[in-house]
N, CA, C and O atoms as a GROMACS GRO file, in nm:
protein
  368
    1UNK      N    1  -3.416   0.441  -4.033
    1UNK     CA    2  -3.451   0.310  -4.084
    1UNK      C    3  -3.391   0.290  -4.223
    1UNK      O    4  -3.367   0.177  -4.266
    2UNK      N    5  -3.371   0.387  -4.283
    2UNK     CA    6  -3.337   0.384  -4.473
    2UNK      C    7  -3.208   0.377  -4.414
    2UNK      O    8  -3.134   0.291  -4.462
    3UNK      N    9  -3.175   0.428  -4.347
    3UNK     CA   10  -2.999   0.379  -4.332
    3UNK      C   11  -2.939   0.242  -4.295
    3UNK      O   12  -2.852   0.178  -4.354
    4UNK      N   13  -3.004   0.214  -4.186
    4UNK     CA   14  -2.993   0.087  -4.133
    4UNK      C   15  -3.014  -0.037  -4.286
    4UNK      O   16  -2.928  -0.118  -4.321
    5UNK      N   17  -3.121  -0.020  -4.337
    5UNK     CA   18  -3.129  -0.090  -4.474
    5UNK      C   19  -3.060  -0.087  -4.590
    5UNK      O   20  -3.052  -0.166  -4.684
    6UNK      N   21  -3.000   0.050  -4.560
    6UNK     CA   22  -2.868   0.008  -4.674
    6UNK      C   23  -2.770   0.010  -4.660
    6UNK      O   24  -2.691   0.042  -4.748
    7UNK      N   25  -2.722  -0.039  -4.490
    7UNK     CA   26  -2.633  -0.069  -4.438
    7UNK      C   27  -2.680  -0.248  -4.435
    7UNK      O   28  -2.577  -0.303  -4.396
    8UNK      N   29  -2.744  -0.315  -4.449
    8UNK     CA   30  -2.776  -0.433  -4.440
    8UNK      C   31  -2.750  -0.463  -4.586
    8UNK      O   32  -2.651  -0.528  -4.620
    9UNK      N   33  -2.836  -0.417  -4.672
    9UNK     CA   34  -2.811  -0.444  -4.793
    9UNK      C   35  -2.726  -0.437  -4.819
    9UNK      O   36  -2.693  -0.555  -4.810
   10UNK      N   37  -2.611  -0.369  -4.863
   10UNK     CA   38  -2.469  -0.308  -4.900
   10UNK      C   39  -2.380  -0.368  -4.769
   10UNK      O   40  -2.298  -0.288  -4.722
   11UNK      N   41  -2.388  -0.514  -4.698
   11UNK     CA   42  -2.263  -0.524  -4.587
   11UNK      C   43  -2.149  -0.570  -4.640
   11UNK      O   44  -2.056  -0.595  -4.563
   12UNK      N   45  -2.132  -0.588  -4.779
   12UNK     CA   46  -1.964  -0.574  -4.800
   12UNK      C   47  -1.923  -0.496  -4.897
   12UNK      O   48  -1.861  -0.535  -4.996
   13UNK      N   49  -1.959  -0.371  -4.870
   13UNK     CA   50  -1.906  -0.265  -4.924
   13UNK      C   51  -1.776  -0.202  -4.785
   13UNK      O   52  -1.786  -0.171  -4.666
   14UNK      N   53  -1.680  -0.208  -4.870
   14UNK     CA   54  -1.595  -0.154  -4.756
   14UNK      C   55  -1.604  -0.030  -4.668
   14UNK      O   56  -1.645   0.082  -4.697
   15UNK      N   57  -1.563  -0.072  -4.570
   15UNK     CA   58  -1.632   0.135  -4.422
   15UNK      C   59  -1.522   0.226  -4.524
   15UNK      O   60  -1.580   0.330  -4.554
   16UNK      N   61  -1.448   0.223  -4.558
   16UNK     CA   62  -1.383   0.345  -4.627
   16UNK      C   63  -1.468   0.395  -4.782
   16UNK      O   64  -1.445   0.503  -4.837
   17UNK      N   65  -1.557   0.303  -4.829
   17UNK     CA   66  -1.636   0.362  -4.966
   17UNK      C   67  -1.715   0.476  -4.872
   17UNK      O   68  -1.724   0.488  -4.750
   18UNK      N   69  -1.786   0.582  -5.029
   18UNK     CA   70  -1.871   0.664  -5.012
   18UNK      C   71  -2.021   0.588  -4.914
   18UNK      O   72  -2.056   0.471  -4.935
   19UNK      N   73  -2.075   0.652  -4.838
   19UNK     CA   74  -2.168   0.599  -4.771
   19UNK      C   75  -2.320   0.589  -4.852
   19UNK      O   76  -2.436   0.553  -4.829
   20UNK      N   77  -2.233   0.650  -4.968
   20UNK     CA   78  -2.437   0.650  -5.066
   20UNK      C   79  -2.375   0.519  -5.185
   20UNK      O   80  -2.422   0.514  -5.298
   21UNK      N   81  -2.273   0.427  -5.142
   21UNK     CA   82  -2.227   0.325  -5.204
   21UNK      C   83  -2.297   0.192  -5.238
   21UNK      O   84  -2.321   0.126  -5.136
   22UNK      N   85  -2.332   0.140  -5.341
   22UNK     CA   86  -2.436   0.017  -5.337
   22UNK      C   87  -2.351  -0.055  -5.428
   22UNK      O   88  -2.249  -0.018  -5.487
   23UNK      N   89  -2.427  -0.189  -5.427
   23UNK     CA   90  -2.332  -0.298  -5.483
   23UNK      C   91  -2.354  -0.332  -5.633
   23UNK      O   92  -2.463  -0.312  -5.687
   24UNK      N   93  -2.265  -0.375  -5.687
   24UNK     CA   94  -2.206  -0.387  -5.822
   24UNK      C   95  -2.141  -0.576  -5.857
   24UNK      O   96  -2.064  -0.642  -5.787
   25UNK      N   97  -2.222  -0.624  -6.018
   25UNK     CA   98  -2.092  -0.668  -6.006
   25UNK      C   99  -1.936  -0.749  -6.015
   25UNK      O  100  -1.878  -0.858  -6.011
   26UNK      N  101  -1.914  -0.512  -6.038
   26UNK     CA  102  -1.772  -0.498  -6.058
   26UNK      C  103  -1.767  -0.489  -5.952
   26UNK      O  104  -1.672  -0.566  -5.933
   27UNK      N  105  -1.798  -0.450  -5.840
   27UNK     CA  106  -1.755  -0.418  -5.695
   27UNK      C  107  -1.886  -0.306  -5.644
   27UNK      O  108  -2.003  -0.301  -5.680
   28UNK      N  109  -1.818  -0.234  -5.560
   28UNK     CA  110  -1.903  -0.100  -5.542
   28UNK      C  111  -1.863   0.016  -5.614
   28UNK      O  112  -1.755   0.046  -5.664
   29UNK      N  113  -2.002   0.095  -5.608
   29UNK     CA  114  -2.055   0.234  -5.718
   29UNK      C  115  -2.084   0.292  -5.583
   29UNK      O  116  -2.119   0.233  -5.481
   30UNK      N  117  -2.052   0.477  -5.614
   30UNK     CA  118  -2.082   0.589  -5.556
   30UNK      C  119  -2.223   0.619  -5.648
   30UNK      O  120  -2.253   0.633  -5.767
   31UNK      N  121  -2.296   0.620  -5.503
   31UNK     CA  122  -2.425   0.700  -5.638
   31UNK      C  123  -2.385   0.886  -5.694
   31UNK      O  124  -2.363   0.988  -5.627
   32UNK      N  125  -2.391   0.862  -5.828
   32UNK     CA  126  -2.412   0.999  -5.849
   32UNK      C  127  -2.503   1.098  -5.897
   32UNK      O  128  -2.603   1.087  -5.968
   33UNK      N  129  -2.460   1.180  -5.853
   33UNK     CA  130  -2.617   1.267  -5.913
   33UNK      C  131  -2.689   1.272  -5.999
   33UNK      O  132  -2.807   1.306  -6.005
   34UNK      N  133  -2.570   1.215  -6.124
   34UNK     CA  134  -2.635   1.223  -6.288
   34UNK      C  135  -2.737   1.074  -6.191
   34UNK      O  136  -2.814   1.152  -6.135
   35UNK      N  137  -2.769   0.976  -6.156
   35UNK     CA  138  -2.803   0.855  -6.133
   35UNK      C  139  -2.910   0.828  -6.035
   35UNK      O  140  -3.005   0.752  -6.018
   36UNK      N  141  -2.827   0.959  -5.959
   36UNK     CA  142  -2.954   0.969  -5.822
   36UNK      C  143  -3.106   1.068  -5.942
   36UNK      O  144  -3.226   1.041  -5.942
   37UNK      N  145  -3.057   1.139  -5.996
   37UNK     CA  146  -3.157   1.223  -6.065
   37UNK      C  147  -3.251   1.136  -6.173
   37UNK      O  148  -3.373   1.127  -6.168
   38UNK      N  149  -3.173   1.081  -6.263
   38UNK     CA  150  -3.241   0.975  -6.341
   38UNK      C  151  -3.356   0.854  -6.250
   38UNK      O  152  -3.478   0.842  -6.243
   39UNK      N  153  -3.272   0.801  -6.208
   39UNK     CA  154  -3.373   0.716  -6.098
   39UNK      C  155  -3.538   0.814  -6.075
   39UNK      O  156  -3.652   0.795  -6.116
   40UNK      N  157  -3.467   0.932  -5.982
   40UNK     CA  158  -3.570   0.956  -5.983
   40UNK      C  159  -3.656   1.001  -6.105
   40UNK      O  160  -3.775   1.024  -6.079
   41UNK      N  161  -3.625   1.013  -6.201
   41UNK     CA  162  -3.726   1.111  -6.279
   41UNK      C  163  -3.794   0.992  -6.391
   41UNK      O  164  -3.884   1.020  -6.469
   42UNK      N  165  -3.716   0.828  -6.376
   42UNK     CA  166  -3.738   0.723  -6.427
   42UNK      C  167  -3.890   0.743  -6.322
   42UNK      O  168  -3.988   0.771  -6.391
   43UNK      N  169  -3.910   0.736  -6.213
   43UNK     CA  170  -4.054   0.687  -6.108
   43UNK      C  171  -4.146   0.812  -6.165
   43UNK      O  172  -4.267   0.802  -6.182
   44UNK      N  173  -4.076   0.923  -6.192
   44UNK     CA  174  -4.180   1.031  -6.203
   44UNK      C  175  -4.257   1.001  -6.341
   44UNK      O  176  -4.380   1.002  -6.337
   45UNK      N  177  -4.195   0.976  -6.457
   45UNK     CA  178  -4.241   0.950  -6.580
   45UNK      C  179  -4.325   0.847  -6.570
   45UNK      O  180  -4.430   0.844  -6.634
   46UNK      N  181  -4.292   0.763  -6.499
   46UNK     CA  182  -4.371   0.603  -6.516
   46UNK      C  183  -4.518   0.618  -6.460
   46UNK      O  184  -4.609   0.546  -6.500
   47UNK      N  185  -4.546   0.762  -6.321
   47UNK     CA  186  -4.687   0.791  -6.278
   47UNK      C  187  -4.693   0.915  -6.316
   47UNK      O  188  -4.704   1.008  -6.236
   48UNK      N  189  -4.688   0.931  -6.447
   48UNK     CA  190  -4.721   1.026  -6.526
   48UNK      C  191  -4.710   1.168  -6.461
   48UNK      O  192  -4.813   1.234  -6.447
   49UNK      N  193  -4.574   1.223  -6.414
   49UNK     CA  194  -4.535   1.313  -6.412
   49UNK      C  195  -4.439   1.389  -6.492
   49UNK      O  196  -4.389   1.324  -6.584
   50UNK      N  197  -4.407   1.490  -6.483
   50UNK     CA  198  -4.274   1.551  -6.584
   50UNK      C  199  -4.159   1.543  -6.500
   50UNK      O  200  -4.157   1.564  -6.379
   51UNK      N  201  -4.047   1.504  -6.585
   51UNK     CA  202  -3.934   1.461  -6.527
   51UNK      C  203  -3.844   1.615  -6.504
   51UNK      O  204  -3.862   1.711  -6.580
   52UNK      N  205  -3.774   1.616  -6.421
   52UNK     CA  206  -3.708   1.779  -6.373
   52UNK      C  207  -3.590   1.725  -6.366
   52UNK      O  208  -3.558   1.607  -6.356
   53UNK      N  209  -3.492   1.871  -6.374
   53UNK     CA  210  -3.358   1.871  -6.426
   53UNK      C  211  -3.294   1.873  -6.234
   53UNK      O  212  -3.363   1.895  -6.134
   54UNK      N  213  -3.147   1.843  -6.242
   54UNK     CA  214  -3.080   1.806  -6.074
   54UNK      C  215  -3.132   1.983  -6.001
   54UNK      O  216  -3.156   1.980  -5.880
   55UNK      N  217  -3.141   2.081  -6.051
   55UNK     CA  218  -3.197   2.211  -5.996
   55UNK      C  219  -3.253   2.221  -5.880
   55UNK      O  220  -3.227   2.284  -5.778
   56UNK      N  221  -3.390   2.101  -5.935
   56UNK     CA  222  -3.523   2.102  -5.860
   56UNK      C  223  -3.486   2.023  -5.743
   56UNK      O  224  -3.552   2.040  -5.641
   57UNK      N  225  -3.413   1.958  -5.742
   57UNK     CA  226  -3.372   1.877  -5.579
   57UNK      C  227  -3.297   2.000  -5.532
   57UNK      O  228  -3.279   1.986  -5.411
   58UNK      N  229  -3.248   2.108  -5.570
   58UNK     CA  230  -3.182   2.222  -5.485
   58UNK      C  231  -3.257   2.297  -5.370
   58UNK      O  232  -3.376   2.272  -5.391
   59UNK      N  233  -3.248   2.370  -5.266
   59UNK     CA  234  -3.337   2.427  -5.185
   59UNK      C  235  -3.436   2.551  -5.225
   59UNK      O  236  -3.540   2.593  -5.174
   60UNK      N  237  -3.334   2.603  -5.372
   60UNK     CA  238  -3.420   2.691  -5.466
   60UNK      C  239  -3.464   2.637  -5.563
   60UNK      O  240  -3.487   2.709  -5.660
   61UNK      N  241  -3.487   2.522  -5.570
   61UNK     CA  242  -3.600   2.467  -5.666
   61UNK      C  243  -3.706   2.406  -5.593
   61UNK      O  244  -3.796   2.349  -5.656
   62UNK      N  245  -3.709   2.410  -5.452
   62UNK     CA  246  -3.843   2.355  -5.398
   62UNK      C  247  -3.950   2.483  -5.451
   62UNK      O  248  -4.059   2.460  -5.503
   63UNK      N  249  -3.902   2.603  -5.430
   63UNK     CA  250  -3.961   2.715  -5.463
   63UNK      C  251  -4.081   2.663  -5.608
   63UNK      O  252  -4.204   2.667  -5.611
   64UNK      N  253  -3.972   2.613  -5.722
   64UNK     CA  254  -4.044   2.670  -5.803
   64UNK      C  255  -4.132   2.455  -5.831
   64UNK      O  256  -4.202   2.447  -5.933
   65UNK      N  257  -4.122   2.345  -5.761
   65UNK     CA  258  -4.156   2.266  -5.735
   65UNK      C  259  -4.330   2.293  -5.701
   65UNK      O  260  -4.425   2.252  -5.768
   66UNK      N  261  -4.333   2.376  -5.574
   66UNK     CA  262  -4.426   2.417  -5.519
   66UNK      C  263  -4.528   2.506  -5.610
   66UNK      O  264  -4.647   2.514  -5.581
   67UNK      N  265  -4.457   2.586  -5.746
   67UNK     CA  266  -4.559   2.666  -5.808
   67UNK      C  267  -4.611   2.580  -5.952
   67UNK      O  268  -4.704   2.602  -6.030
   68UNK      N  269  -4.541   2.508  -5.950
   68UNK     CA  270  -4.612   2.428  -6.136
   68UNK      C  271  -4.694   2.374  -6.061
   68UNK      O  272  -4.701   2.334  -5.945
   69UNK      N  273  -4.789   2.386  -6.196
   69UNK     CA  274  -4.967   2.352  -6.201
   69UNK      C  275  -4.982   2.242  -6.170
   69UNK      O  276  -5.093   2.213  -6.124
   70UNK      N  277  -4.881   2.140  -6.181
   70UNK     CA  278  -4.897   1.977  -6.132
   70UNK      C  279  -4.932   1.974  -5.973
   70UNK      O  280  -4.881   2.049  -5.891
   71UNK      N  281  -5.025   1.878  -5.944
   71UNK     CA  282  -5.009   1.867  -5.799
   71UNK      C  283  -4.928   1.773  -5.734
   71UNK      O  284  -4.934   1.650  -5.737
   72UNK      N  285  -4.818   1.884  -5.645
   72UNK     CA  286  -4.711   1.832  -5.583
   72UNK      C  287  -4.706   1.757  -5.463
   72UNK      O  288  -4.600   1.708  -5.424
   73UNK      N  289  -4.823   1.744  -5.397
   73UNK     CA  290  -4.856   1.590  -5.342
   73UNK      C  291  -4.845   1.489  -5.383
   73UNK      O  292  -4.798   1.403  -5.309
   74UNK      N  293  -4.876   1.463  -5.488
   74UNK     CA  294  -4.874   1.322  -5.561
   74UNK      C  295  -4.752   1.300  -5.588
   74UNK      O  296  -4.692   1.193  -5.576
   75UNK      N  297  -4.697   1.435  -5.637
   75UNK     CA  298  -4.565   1.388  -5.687
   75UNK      C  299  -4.452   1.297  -5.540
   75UNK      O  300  -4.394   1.188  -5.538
   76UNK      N  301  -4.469   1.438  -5.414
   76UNK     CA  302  -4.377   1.404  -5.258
   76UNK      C  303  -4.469   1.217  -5.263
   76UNK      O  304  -4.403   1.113  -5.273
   77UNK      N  305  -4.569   1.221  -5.257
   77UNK     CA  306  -4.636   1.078  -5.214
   77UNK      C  307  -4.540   0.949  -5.287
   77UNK      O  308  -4.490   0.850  -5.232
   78UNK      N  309  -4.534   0.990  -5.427
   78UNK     CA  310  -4.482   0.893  -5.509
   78UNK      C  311  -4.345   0.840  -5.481
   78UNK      O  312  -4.310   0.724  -5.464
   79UNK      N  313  -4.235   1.010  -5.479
   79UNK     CA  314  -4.149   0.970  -5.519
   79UNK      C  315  -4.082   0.931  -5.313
   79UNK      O  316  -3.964   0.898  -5.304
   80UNK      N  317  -4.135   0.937  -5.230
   80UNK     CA  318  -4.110   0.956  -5.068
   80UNK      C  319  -4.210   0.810  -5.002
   80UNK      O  320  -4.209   0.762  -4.888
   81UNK      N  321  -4.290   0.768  -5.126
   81UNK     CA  322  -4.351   0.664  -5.071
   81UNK      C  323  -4.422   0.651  -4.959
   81UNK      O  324  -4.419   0.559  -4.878
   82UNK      N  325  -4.494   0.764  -4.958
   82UNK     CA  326  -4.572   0.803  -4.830
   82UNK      C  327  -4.699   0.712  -4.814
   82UNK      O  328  -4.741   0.661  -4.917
   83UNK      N  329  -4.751   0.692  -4.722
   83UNK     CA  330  -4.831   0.653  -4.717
   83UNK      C  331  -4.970   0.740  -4.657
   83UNK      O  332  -5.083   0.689  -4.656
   84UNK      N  333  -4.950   0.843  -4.620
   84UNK     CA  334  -5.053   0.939  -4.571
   84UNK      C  335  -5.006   1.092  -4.628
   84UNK      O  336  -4.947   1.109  -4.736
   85UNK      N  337  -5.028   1.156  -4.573
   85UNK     CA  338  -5.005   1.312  -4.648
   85UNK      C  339  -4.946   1.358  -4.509
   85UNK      O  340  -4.979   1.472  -4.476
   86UNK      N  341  -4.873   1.298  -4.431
   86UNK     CA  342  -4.814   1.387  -4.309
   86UNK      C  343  -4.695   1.437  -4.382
   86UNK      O  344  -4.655   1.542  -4.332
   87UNK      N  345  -4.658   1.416  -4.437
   87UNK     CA  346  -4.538   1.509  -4.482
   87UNK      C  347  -4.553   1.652  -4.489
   87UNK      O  348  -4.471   1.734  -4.448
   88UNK      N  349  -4.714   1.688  -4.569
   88UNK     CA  350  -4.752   1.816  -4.536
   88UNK      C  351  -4.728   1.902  -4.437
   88UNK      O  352  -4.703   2.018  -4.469
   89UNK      N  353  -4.730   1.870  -4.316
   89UNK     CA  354  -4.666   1.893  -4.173
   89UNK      C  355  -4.492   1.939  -4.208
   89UNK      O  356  -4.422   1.999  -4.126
   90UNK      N  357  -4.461   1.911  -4.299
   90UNK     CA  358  -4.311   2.005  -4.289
   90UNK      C  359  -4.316   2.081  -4.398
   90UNK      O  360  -4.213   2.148  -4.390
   91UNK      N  361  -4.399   2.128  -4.540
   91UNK     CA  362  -4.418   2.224  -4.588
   91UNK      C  363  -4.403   2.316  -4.502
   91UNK      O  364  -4.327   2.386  -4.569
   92UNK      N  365  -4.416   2.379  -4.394
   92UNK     CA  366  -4.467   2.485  -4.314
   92UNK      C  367  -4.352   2.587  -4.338
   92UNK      O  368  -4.356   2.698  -4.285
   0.00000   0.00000   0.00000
């Protein structure tokens, strides 16, 4: 569904741009990581979380995600826009 929507949103971005491409406008932008990371850590600050360095989106920073004292529900809820706690279901 998130694809389909930013394939609607973004329909004249050309099929040869990056596919994480959104509109500009100068034209189209590649999202980048410095951007994808800020974004997020802009939502985390605003519901009073601590903002984390690009690491923690790595598969070895879920590790250490999972051990700070913050509770990391709130955080997956916030920044995944959950509406229930099934996500828990793929912690496993």
């Amino acid at each position: 569904m998130a694809l389909l929507l930013h394939e609607i949103i973004n329909n004249t971005i050309p099929t040869y741009a990056p596919l994480s491409s959104y509109k500009m406008p100068s034209g189209c932008e590649p999202l980048t990581k410095m951007l994808f990371t800020s974004c997020c850590n802009d939502v985390w600050v605003q519901n009073s979380f601590p903002s984390m360095l690009w690491h923690a989106f790595c598969i070895r920073g879920t590790t250490e995600v999972l051990l700070q004292a913050f509770p990391q529900q709130d955080i997956i809820t916030v920044q995944g826009r959950w509406t229930s706690q099934a996500f828990l279901d793929y912690w496993h």
